[in-house]
C-alpha positions in Angstrom: 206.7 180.6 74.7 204.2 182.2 77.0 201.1 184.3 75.8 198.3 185.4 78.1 194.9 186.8 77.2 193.5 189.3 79.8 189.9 190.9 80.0 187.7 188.1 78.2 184.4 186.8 79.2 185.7 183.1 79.4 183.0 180.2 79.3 183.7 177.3 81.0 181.6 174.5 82.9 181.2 177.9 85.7 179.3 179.3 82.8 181.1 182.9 81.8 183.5 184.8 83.8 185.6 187.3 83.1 189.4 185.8 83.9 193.0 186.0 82.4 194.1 182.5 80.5 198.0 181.9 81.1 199.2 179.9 77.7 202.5 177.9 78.2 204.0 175.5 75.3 200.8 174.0 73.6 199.1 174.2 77.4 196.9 175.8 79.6 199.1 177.0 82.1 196.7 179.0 84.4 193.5 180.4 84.5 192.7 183.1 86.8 192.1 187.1 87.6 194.7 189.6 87.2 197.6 186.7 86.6 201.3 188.1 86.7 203.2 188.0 84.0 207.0 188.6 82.8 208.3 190.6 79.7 208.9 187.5 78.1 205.4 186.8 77.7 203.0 188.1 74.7 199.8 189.9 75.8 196.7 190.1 74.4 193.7 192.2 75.4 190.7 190.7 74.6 188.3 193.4 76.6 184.4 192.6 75.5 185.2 189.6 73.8 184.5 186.1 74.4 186.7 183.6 75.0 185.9 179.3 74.4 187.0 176.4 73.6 188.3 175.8 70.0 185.2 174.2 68.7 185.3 170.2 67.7 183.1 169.3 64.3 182.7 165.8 64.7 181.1 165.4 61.4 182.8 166.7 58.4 182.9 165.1 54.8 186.3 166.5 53.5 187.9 165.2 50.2 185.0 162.7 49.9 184.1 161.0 46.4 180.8 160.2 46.5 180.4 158.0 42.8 179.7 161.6 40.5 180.8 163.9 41.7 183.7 164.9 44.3 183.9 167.2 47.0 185.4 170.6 46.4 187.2 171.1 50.1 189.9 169.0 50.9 191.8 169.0 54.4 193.3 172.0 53.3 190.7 174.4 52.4 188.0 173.2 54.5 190.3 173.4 57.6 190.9 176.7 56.4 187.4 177.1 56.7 187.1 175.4 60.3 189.5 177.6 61.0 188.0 180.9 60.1 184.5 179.5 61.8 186.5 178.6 65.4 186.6 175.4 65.0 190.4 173.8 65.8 189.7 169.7 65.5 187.2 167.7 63.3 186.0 164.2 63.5 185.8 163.1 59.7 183.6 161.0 58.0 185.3 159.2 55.3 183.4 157.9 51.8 183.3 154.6 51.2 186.1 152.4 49.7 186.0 149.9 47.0 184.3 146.8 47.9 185.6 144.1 50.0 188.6 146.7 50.9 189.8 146.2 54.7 188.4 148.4 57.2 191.7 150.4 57.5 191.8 150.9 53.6 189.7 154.9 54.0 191.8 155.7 57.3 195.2 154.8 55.4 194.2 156.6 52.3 192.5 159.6 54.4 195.6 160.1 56.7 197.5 160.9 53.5 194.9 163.2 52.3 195.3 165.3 55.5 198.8 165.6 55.3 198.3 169.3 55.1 195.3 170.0 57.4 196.3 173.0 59.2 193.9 172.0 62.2 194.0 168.7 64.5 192.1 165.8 63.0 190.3 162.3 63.6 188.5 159.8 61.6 185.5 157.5 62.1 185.7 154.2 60.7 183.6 153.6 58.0 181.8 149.9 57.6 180.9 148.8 54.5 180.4 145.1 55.2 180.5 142.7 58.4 182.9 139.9 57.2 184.4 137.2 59.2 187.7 139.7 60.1 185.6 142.6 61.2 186.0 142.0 64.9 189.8 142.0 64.6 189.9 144.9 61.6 187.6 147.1 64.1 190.2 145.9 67.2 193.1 146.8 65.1 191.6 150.4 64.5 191.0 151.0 68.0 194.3 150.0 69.0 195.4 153.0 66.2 193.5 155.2 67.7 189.6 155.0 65.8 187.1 154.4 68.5 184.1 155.3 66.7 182.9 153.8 63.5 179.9 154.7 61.3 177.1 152.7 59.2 174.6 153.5 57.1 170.6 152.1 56.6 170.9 153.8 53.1 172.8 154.1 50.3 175.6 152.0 48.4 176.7 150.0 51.5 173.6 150.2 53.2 173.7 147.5 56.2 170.5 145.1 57.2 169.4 144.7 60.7 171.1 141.5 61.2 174.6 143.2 60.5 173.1 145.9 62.9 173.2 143.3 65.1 176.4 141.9 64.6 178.1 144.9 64.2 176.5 146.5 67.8 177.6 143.0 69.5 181.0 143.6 68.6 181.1 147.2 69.3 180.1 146.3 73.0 182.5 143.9 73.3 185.7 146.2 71.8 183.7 149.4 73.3 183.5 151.7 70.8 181.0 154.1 69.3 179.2 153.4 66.3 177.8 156.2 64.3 174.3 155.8 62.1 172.7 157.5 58.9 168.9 156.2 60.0 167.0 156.7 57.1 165.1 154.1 55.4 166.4 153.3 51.8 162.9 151.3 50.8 160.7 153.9 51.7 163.0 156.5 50.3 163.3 154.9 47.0 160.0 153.9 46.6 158.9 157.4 47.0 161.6 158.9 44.3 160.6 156.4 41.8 157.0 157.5 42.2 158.1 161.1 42.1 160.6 160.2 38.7 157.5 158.6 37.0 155.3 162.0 37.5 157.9 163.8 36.5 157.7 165.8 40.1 161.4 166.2 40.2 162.3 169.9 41.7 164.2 170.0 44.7 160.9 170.2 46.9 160.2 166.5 45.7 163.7 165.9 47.4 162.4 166.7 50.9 158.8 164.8 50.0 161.0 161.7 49.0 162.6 161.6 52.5 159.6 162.2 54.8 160.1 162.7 58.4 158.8 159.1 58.9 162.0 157.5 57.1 164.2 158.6 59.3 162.0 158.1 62.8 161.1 154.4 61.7 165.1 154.0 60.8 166.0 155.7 64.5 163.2 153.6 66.3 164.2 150.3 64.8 167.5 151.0 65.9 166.8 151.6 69.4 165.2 148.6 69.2 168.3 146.9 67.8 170.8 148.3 70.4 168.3 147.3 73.3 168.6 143.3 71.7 172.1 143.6 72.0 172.3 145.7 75.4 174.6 148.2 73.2 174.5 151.6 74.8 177.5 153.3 72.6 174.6 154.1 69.5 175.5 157.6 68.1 172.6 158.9 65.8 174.2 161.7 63.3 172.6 164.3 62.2 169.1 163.8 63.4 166.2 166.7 61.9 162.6 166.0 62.9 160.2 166.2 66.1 159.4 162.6 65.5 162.8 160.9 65.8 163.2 163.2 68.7 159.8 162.0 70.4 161.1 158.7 70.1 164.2 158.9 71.2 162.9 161.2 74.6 161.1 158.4 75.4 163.7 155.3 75.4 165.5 158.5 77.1 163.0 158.2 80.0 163.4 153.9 80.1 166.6 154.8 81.2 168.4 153.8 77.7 171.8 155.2 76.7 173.1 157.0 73.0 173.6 160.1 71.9 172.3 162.4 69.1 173.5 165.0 66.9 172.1 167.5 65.2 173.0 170.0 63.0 172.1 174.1 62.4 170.4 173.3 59.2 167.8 171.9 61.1 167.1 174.2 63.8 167.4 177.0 61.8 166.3 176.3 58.1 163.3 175.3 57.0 161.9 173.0 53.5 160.9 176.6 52.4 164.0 176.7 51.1 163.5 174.1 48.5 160.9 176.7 47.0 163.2 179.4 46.6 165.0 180.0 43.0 168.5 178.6 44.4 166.5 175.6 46.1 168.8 173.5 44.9 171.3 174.4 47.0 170.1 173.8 50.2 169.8 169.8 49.0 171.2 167.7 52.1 170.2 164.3 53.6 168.1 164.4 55.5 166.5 167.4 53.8 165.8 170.1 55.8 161.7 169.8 57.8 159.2 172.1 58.5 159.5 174.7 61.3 157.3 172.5 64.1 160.9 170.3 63.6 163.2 173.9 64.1 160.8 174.3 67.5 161.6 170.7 68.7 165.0 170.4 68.5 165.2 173.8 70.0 163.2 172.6 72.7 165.2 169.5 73.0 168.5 171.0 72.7 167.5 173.2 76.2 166.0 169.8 77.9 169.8 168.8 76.8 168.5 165.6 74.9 170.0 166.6 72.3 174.6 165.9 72.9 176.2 167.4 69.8 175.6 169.8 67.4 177.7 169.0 64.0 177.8 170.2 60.2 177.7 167.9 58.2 180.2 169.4 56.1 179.7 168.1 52.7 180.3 171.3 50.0 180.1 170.7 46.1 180.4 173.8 43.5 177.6 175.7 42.9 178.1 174.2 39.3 177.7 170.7 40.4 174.5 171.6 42.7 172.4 173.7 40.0 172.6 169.9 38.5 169.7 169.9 40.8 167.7 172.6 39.9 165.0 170.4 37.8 166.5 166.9 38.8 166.7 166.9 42.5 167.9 163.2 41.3 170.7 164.8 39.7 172.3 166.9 42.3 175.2 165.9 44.7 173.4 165.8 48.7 175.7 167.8 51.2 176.2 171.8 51.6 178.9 173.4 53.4 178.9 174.5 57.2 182.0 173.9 59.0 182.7 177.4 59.2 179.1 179.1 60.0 178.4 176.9 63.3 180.2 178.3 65.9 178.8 181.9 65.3 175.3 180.8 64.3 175.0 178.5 67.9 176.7 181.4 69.9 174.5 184.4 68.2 171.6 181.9 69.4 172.9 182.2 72.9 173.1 185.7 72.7 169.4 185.7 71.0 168.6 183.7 74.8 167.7 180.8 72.0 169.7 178.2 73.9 171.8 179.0 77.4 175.6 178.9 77.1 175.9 175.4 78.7 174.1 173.9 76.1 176.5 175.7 73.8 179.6 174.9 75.6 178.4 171.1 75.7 176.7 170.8 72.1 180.1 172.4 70.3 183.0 171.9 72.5 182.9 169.3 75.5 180.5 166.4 74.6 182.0 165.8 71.4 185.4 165.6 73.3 183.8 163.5 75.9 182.0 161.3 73.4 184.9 160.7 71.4 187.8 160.0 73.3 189.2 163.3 73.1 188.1 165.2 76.7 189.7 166.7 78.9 192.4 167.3 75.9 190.0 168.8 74.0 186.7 170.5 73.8 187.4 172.9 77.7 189.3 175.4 79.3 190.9 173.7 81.9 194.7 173.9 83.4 196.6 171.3 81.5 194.4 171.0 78.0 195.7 171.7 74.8 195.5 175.2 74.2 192.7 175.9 71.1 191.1 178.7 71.7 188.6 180.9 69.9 188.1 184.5 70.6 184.7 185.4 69.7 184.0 189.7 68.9 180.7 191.0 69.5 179.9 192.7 65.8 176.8 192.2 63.2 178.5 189.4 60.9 177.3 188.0 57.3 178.2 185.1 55.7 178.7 186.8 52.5 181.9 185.8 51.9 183.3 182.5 53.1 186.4 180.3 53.0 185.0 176.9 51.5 185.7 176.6 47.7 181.6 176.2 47.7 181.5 179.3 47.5 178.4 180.0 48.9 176.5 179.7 52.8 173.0 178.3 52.7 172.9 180.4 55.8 173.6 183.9 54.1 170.6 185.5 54.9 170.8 184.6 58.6 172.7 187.2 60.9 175.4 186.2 63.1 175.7 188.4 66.1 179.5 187.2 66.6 182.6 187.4 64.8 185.5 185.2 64.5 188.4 187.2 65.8 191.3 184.9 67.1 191.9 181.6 67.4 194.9 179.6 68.8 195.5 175.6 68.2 197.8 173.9 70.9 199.2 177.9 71.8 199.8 178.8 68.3 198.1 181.9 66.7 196.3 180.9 63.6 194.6 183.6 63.0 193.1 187.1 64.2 191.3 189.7 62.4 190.7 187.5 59.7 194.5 187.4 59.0 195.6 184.0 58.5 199.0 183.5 60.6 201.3 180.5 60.5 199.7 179.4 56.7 202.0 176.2 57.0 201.2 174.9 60.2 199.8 171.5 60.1 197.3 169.8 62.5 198.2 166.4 64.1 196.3 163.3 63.8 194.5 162.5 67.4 194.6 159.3 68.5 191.4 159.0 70.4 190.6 156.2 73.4 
């Protein structure tokens, strides 16, 4: 089947142009002005509108169990939600396994779990230990198509520098990515204790617990730790605060390679929200900073320090969060966002916030590139898989929204963009918020 889409403002690495795309099969056939066509093939004018890559989330938290409380998307509903947001493939982060399990156990039990994910998928590893088979467990993955794996410096399986170490010197040798949560669990639960014996518990304290200095000392000991090992495949998720960023700007300028993520929580949220009467939903980790942080990784974004802009995607009920409203001890960390980013990053192109390279490369090509999934994925380009989102120029509100959260932590923020079409691999998913093709499934990417 053959569909083309005439008139759009296309953005690709030539920045935006206003061309026909030519869709063959699941392909890019041709991309061009004024392309011929037959009456066999489907036409659709998108005159005014913008036309991108499907976006790629490579940080999602679907169906995750994290000890209290579970998720409330699965593969289902929060690719639903992708969906709706423009986004065609996520990179997810599983929770942890029991202990002791083998490195495949999450990917074999999370590849059953997306059965029914109606957008194209991926999984990080995740490492919970660094025992005498993780060499050959990690090999084994690659060779199935995981090349990235993630640790943590906090939490239940928190790792110590010297399985850092070890971990990073088997990464260089196998070449993979490894992904790290840098925050430092001492310092962070020294500070909740302090703030559990005062009885300061209100989801402010939750932001005061986790100072911007736990996650900078976390990110600069790691720098530190990849340098020992000459490791240059360091992926830093979710990074929120003008000190980490200083830090990592300046092994930048040494010449040292990684990437970083961020997310739109923390360019565009502030701690202020922990004040409000909902505060409690806006409880994430790291917590959101002050607005000198929003300024820096704005600033940093545009110097293009910054590789990837993510979610985080990690929604609970509204029930399970207001758990939080007294206790921040009490509530479930994560909030939903898979479905606000592509609209809030474009609207902030629009704003002349960020230019549209940095959006093209921040949502769409480096997390292909990073991840084994480019040229595939992430651009318009003859030959790559046809996701595409169709982006209308209307006032938009996150009032309403297809995560079983239930709720946007970015409601009061203004999209200038809407979600109008979107294609994965030349199928029409959706298009003027009409769902199309409800049982189509996404395939699992094996990525290199």
């Amino acid at each position: 089947m053959k569909i083309l889409l005439r008139n759009g403002f296309i953005l690709t690495e030539n920045g935006l142009e206003k061309k026909d795309i030519l869709i063959d099969g699941q392909f890019i056939k041709n991309i061009d002005k004024n392309i011929v066509i037959d009456s066999q093939t489907t036409l659709y004018d998108f005159t005014d509108k913008f036309i991108i890559p499907g976006g790629i989330d490579v940080h999602t938290h679907f169906d995750i169990d994290v000890g209290s409380k579970s998720s409330v998307d699965n593969f289902y509903s929060g690719g639903i939600a992708a969906l709706a947001g423009g986004t065609t493939t996520i990179i997810d982060h599983p929770g942890f396994g029991p202990q002791n399990c083998k490195l495949d156990f999450q990917i074999n039990k999370y590849l059953k779990l997306a059965q029914d994910c109606p957008i194209d998928y991926s999984f990080h590893g995740v490492l919970q230990s660094t025992s005498e088979n993780l060499e050959v467990e990690m090999s084994q993955l690659k060779e199935n198509g995981i090349s990235s794996f993630k640790l943590y410096m906090t939490y239940s399986y928190m790792m110590s520098d010297e399985d850092i170490l070890k971990v990073f010197t088997i990464a260089k040798k196998l070449d993979v990515v490894i992904c790290v949560h840098a925050e430092n669990h001492a310092m962070i639960e020294h500070l909740k204790s302090s703030f559990k014996e005062r009885n300061l518990t209100t989801p402010i304290y939750h932001s005061k617990s986790r100072p911007d200095y736990t996650e900078s000392e976390a990110v600069n000991r790691l720098l530190l730790l990849a340098e020992c090992t000459h490791f240059e495949k360091l992926y830093f998720v979710h990074i929120s605060c003008k000190k980490s960023l200083e830090i990592l700007n300046s092994f930048k300028k040494k010449g040292k390679n990684f990437f970083i993520e961020t997310c739109p929580q923390y360019l565009l949220l502030s701690e202020d929200e922990f004040l409000k009467e909902d505060g409690y939903k806006f409880i994430l980790s790291p917590p959101l900073r002050k607005k000198e942080d929003n300024i820096s990784i704005k600033k940093y974004l545009n110097d293009e320090l910054i590789d990837v802009i993510a979610t985080d995607h990690c929604s609970f009920s509204l029930n399970d969060k207001k758990l939080g409203k007294e206790n921040f001890l009490n509530c479930p960390n994560g909030i939903p966002g898979v479905e606000e980013r592509i609209p809030l990053m474009f609207t902030e192109f629009l704003k002349g916030n960020i230019t549209s390279k940095v959006f093209l490369n921040s949502c769409c090509i480096n997390p292909a590139k990073i991840f084994g999934l480019y040229p595939q994925k992430g651009t318009l380009k003859i030959g790559s898989d046809a996701d595409i989102t169709v982006l209308s120029v209307e006032d938009f509100n996150f009032d309403s929204t297809k995560s079983k959260a239930n709720y946007s932590v970015f409601k009061n923020h203004k999209s200038l963009v809407k979600v109008d079409t979107v294609f994965i691999r030349g199928t029409l998913l959706l298009k003027n918020e009409a769902f199309f093709n409800e049982n189509h499934k996404g395939n699992f990417l094996k990525r290199n």
